[in-house]
N, C-alpha and C positions, 0 to 999 in steps of 0.2 A: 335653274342651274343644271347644265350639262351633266349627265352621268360618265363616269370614268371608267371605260370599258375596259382600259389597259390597265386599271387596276382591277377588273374580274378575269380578264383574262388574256396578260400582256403578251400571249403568245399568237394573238389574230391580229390579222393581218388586212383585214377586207372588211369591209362594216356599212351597211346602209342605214341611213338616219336621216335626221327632216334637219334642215335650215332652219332656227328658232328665231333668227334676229340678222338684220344685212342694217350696216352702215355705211353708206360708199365702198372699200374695198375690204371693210373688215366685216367678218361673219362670226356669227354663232350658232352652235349646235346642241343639239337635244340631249343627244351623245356623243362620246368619240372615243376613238383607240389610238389618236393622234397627241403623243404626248408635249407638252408643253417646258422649254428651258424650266427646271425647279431644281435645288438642292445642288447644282454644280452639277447636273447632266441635263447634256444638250438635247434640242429638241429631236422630236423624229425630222423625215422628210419625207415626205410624198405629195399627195392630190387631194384635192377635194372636188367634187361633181368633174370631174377631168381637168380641172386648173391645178398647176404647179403653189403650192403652198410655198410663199416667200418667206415667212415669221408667224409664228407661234410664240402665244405668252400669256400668262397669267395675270388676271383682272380681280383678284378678291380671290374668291374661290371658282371664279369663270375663267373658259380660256376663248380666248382673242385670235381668230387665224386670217393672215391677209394675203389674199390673192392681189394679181394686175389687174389692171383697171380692164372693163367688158368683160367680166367674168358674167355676168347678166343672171346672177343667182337671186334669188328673192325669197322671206320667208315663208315657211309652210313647204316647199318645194323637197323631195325626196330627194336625197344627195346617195353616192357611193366614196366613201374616203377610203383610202391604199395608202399602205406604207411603207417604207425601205425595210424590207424584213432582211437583209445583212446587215445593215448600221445597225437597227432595232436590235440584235439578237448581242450584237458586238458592245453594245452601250448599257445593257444587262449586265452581260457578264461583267465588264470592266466596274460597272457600278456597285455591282456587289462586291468585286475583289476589292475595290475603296473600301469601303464599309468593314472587310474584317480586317483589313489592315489597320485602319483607323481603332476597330474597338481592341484589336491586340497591341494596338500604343497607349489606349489609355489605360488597359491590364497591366502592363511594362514597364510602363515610365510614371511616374509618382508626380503629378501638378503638369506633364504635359499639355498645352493647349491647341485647338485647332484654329490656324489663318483662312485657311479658304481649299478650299476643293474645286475640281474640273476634272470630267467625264467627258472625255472624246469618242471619236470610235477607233484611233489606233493606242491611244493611252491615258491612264488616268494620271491625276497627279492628287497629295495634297499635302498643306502646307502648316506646318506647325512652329508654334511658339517653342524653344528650346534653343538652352546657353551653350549647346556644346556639337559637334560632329556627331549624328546619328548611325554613319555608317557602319560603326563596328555592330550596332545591332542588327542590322538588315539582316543578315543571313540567319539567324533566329528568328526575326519576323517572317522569314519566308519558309525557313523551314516550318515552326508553326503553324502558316496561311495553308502550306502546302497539306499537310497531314488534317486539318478542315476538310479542306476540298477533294482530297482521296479517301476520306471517310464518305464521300457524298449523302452525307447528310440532307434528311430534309428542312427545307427554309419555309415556315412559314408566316405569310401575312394576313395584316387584317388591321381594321380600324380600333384605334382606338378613342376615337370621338369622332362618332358619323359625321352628325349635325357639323365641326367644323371642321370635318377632312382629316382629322390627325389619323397616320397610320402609323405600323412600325412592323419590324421582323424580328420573328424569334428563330434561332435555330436552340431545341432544347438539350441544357446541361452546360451552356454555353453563355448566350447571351439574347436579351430582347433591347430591341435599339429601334427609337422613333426614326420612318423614316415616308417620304413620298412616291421613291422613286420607282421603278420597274425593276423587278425581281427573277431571275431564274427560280424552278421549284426544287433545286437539288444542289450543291457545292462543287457534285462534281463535273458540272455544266461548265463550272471555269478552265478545265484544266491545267496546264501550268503555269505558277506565276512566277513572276523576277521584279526583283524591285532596285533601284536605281535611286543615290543621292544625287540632289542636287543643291548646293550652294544658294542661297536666296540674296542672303544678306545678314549683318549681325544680328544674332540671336532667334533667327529663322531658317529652318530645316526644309524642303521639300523632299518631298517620295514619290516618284516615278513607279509607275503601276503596268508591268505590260502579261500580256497571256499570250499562250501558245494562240494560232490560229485557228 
């Protein structure tokens, strides 16, 4: 099983490690700082041994990366994987500004549910169960999120079941929320947010998630 380097420390960028397993054009690794589509945030991009990484994916608790064909990589072989460190840094931030938005609705709203999430790198969105127009609240979710993240507070993570990968983040005084994704170590790495209704469909709310640049 790969070790999750972007979860010791999702702010590298450069990593060499051994090729564990090649199947025609998909490979495995020993480690990696290449994170994989989870939880409604999209994967990295970048390289593996100097091939362009097409898809990224999770296989159990393994990740799955496929290059084009003649990439001529073979197990045991010492790789360098690179990452887009601006998506990377932008898929943080926006991933975390999910996350408190999210646990400031379920602080807020009484039997709210969550539909689905997605973590881009120009915006997040996500998607809730709820009977009625969420926008009069937005500007108190935001003011809220906002006063979070000018606190810059520290976020910390960590496992909370090695063995099967479960993590979460606490920020303290606040809240601890299970979670996988890649984490900034401070609130006020987001800087400003604006959030944005969107119409889905009856009985379903979406929230547009954007930050300063």
């Amino acid at each position: 099983m790969a070790i999750k380097t972007f979860w010791e420390d999702p702010y590298q960028t450069s990593q060499i490690t051994q090729v564990s397993k090649v199947d025609g054009n998909d490979i495995w690794l020993a480690s990696t700082i290449f994170f994989a589509f989870s939880g409604g945030q999209e994967s990295d991009h970048g390289s593996l041994g100097g091939h362009i990484v097409l898809s990224a994916r999770k296989d159990g608790l393994e990740i799955v990366y496929t290059l084009a064909d003649g990439h001529g990589l073979v197990a045991g072989q010492s790789v360098e994987v690179n990452i887009d460190w601006v998506r990377r840094y932008r898929l943080m931030r926006l991933h975390f500004a999910a996350e408190l938005v999210l646990e400031l609705c379920y602080k807020s709203l009484d039997g709210v549910g969550k539909a689905g999430a997605h973590i881009a790198q120009e915006k997040a969105r996500i998607d809730f169960v709820w009977p009625e127009s969420i926008a009069p609240l937005l500007p108190r979710l935001a003011q809220e999120a906002q006063a979070i993240i000018d606190a810059n507070a520290g976020i910390h993570c960590a496992f909370e079941d090695e063995i099967t990968e479960k993590r979460y983040w606490e920020i303290t005084g606040f809240s601890r929320v299970p979670c996988g994704g890649t984490h900034v170590r401070r609130t006020g790495e987001l800087g400003t947010i604006s959030l944005k209704r969107n119409n889905i469909g009856r009985g379903k709310e979406r929230v547009e998630i954007y930050l300063s640049p």
